[in-house]
DOVEX-730501 format. One record per residue: x, y, z of N, C-alpha, C in turn. Coordinates in steps of 0.05 Angstrom, whole numbers, plus 5000, padded with zeros to 4 digits. Example, Ala and Ser with C-alpha at 12.3 -4.5 7.8 and 13.67 -1.06 7.14 Angstrom:
<nodes>
node n_c1: 5264 n_c2: 4886 n_c3: 5156 ca_c1: 5246 ca_c2: 4910 ca_c3: 5156 c_c1: 5264 c_c2: 4934 c_c3: 5156
node n_c1: 5257 n_c2: 4955 n_c3: 5142 ca_c1: 5273 ca_c2: 4979 ca_c3: 5143 c_c1: 5258 c_c2: 5001 c_c3: 5157
</nodes>
This chain:
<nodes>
node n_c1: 9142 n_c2: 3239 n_c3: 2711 ca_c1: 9133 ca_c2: 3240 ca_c3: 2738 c_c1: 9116 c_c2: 3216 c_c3: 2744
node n_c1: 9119 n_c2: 3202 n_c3: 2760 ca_c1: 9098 ca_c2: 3184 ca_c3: 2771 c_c1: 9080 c_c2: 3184 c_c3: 2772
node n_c1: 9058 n_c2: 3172 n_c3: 2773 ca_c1: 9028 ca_c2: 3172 ca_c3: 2771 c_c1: 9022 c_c2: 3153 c_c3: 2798
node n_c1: 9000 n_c2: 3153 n_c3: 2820 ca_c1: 8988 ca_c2: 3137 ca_c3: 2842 c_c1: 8965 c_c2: 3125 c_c3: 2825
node n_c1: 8959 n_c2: 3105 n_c3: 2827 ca_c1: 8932 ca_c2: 3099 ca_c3: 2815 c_c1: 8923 c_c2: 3069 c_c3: 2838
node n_c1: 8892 n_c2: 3080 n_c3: 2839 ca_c1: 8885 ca_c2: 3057 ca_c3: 2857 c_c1: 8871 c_c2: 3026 c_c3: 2844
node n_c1: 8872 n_c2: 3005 n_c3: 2854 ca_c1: 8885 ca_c2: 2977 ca_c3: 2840 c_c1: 8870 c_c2: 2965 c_c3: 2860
node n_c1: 8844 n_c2: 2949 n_c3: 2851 ca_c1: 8830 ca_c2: 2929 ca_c3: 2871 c_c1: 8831 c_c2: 2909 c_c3: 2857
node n_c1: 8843 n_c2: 2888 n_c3: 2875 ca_c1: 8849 ca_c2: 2860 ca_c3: 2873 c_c1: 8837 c_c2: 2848 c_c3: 2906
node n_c1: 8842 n_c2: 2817 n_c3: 2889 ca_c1: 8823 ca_c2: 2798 ca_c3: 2908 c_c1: 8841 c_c2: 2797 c_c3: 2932
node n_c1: 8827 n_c2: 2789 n_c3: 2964 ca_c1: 8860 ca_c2: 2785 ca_c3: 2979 c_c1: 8874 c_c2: 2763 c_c3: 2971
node n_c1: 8858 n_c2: 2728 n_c3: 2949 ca_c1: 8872 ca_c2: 2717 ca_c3: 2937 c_c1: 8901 c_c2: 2729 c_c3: 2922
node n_c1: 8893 n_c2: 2750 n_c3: 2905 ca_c1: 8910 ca_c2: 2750 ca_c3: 2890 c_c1: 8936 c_c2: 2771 c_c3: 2908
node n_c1: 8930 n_c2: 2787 n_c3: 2923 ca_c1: 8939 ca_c2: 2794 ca_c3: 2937 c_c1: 8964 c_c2: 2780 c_c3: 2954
node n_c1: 8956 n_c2: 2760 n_c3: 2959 ca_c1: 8973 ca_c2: 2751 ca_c3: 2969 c_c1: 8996 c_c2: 2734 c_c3: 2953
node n_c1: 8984 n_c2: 2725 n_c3: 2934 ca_c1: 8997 ca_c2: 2716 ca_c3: 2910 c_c1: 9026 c_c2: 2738 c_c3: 2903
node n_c1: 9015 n_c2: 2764 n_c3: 2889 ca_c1: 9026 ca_c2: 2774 ca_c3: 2886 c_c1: 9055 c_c2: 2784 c_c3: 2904
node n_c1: 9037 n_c2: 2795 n_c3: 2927 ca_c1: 9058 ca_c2: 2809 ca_c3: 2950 c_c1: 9071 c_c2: 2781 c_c3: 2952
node n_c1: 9076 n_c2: 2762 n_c3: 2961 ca_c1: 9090 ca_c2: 2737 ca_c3: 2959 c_c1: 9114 c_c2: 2734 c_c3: 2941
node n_c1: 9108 n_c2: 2732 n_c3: 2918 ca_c1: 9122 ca_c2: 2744 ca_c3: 2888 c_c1: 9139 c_c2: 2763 c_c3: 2898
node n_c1: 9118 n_c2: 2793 n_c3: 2898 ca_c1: 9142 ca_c2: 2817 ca_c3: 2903 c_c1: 9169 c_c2: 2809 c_c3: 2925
node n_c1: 9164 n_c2: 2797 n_c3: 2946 ca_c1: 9183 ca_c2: 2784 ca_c3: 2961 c_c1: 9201 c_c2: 2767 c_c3: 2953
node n_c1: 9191 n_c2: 2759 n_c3: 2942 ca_c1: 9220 ca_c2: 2732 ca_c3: 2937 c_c1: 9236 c_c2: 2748 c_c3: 2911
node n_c1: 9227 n_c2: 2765 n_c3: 2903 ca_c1: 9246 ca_c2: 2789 ca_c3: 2879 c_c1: 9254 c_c2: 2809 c_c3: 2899
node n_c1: 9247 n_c2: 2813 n_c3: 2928 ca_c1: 9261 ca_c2: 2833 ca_c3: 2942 c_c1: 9255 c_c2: 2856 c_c3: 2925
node n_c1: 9225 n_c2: 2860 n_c3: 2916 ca_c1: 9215 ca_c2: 2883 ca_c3: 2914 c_c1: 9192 c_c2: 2899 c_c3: 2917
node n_c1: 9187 n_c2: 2921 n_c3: 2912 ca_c1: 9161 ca_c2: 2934 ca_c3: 2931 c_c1: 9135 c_c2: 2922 c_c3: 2908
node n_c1: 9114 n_c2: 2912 n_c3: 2923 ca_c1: 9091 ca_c2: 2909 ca_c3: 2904 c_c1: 9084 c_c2: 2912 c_c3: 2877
node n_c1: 9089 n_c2: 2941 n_c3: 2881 ca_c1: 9080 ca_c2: 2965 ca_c3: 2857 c_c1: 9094 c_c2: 2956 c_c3: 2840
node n_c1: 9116 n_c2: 2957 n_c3: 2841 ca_c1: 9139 ca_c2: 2953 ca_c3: 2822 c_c1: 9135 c_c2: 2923 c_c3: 2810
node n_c1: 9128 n_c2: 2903 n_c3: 2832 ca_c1: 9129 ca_c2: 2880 ca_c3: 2819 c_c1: 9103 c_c2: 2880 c_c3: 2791
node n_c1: 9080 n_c2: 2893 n_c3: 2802 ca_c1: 9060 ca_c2: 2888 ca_c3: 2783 c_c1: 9060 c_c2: 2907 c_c3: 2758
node n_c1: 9085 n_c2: 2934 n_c3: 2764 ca_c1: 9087 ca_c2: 2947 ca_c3: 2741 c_c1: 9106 c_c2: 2938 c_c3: 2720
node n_c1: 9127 n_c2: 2921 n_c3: 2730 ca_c1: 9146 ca_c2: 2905 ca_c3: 2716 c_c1: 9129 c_c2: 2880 c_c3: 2698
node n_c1: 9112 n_c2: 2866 n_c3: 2718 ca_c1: 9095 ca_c2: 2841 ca_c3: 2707 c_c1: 9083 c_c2: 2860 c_c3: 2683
node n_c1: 9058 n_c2: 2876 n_c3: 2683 ca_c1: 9045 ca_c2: 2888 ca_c3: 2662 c_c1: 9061 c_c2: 2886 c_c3: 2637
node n_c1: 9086 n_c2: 2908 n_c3: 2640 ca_c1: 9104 ca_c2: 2913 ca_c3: 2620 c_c1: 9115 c_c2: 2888 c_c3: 2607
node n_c1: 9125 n_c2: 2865 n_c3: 2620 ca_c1: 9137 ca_c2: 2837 ca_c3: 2613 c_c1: 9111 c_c2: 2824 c_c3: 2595
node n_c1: 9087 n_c2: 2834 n_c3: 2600 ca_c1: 9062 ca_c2: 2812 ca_c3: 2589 c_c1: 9050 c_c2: 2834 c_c3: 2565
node n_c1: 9061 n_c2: 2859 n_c3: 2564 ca_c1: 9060 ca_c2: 2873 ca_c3: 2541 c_c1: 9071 c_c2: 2867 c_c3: 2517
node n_c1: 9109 n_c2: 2865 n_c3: 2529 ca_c1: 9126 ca_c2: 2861 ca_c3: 2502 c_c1: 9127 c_c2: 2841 c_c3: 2499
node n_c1: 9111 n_c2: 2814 n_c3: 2508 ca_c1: 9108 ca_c2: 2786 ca_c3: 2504 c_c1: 9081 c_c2: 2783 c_c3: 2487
node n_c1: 9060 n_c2: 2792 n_c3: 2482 ca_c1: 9039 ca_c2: 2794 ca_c3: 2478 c_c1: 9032 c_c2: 2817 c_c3: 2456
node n_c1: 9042 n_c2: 2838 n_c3: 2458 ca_c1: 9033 ca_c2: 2855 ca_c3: 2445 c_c1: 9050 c_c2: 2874 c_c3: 2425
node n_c1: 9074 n_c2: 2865 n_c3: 2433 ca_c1: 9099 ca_c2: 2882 ca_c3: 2412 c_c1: 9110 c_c2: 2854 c_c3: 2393
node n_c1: 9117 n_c2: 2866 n_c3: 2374 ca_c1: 9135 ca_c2: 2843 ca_c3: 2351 c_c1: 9171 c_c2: 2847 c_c3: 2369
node n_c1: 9179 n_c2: 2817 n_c3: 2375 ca_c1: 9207 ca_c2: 2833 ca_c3: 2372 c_c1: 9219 c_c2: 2835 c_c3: 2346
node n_c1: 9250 n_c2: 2836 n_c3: 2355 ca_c1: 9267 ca_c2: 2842 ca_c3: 2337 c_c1: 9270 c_c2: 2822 c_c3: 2315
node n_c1: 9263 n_c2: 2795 n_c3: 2321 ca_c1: 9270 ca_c2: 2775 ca_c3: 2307 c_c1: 9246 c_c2: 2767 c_c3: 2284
node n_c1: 9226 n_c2: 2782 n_c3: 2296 ca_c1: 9196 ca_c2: 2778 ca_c3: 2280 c_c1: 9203 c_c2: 2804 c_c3: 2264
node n_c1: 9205 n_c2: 2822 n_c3: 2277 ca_c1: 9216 ca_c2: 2846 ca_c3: 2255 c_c1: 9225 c_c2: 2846 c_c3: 2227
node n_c1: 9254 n_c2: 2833 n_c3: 2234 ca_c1: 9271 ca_c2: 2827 ca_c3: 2211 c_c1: 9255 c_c2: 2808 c_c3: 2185
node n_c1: 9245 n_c2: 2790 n_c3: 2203 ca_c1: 9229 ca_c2: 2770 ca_c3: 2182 c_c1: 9214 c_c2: 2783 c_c3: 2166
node n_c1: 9191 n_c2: 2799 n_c3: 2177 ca_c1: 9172 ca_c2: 2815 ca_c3: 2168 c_c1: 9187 c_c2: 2831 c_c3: 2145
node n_c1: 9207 n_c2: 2844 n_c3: 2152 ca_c1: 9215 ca_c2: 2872 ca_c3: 2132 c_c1: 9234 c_c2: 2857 c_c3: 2111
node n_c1: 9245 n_c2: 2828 n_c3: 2115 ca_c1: 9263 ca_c2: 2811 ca_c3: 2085 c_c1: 9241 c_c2: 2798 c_c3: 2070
node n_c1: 9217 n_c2: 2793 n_c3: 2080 ca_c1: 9194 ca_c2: 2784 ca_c3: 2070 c_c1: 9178 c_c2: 2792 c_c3: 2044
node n_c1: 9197 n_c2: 2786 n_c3: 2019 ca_c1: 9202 ca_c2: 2807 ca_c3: 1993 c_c1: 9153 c_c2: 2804 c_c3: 1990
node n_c1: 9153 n_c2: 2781 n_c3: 1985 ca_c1: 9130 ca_c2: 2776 ca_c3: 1980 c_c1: 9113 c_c2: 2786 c_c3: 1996
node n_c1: 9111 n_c2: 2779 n_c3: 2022 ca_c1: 9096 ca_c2: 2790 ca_c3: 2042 c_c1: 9092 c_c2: 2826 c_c3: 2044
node n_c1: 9111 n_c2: 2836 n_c3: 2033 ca_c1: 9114 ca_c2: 2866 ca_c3: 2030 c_c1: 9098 c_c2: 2878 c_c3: 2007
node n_c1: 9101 n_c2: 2858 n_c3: 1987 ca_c1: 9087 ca_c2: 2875 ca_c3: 1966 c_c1: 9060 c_c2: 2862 c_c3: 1969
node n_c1: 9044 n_c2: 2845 n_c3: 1983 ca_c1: 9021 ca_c2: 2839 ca_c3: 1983 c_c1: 9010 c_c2: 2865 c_c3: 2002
node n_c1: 9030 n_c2: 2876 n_c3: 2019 ca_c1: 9020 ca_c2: 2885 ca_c3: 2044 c_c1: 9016 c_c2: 2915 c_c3: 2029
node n_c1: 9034 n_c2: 2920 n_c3: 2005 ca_c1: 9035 ca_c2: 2947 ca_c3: 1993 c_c1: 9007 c_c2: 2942 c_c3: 1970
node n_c1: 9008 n_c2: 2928 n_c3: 1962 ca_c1: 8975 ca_c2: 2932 ca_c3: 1940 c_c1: 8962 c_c2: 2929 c_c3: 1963
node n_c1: 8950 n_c2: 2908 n_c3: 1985 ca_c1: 8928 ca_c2: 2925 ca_c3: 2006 c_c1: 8928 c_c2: 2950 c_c3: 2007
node n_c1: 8950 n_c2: 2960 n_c3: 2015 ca_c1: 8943 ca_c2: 2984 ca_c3: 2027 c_c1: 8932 c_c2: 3012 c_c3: 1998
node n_c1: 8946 n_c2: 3002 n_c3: 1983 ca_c1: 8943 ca_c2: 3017 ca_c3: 1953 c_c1: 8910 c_c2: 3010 c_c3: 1951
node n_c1: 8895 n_c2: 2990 n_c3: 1954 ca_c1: 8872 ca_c2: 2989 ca_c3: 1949 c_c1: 8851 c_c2: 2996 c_c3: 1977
node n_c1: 8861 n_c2: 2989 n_c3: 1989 ca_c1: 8851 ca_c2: 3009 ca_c3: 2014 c_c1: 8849 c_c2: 3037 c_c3: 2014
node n_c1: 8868 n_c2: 3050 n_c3: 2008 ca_c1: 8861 ca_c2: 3083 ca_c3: 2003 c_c1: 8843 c_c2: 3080 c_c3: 1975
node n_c1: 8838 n_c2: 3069 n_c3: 1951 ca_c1: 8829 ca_c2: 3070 ca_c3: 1936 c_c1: 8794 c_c2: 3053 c_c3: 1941
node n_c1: 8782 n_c2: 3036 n_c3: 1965 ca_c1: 8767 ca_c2: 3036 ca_c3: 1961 c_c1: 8751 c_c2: 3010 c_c3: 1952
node n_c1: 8789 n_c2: 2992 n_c3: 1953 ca_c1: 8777 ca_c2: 2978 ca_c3: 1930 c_c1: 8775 c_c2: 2960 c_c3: 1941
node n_c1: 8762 n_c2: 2940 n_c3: 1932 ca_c1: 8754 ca_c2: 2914 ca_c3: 1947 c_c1: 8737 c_c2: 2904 c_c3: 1967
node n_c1: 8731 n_c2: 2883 n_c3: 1988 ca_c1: 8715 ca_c2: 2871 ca_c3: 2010 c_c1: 8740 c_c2: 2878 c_c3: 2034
node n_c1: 8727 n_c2: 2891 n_c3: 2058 ca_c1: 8745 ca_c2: 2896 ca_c3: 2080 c_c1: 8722 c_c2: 2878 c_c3: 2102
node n_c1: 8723 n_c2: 2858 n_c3: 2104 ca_c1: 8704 ca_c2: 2845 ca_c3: 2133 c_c1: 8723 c_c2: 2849 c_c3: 2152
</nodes>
């Protein structure tokens, strides 16, 4: 279900935006809920291609497995 939530912005940005939403021929909301989500999985998710690297990464895996082995155990400097 949808959620309303209220959103104060400058009328700079305002206009910025709604501008934007127009030239995509779409409603506001949508533009800045699409933007958020686009500056999420750019920013904040690994894709697929960092993925794969990560998980063939024979070395990188077992360094990542004794951290964590010494982490539940306590062991070591965590700054």
């Amino acid at each position: 279900m949808s959620k309303t939530i209220t959103l104060r912005i400058s009328d700079k940005n305002y206009k910025i935006f709604k501008k934007l939403a127009e030239s995509d021929n779409r409603p506001l909301s949508n533009f800045i809920e699409t933007s958020v989500k686009k500056y999420i999985e750019q920013n904040i998710w690994v894709d697929d291609f960092e993925m794969d690297e990560i998980r063939n990464n024979t070395e990188l895996n077992k360094s990542l497995k004794r951290a964590f082995s010494d982490a539940k155990k306590k062991k070591g400097c965590f700054a």
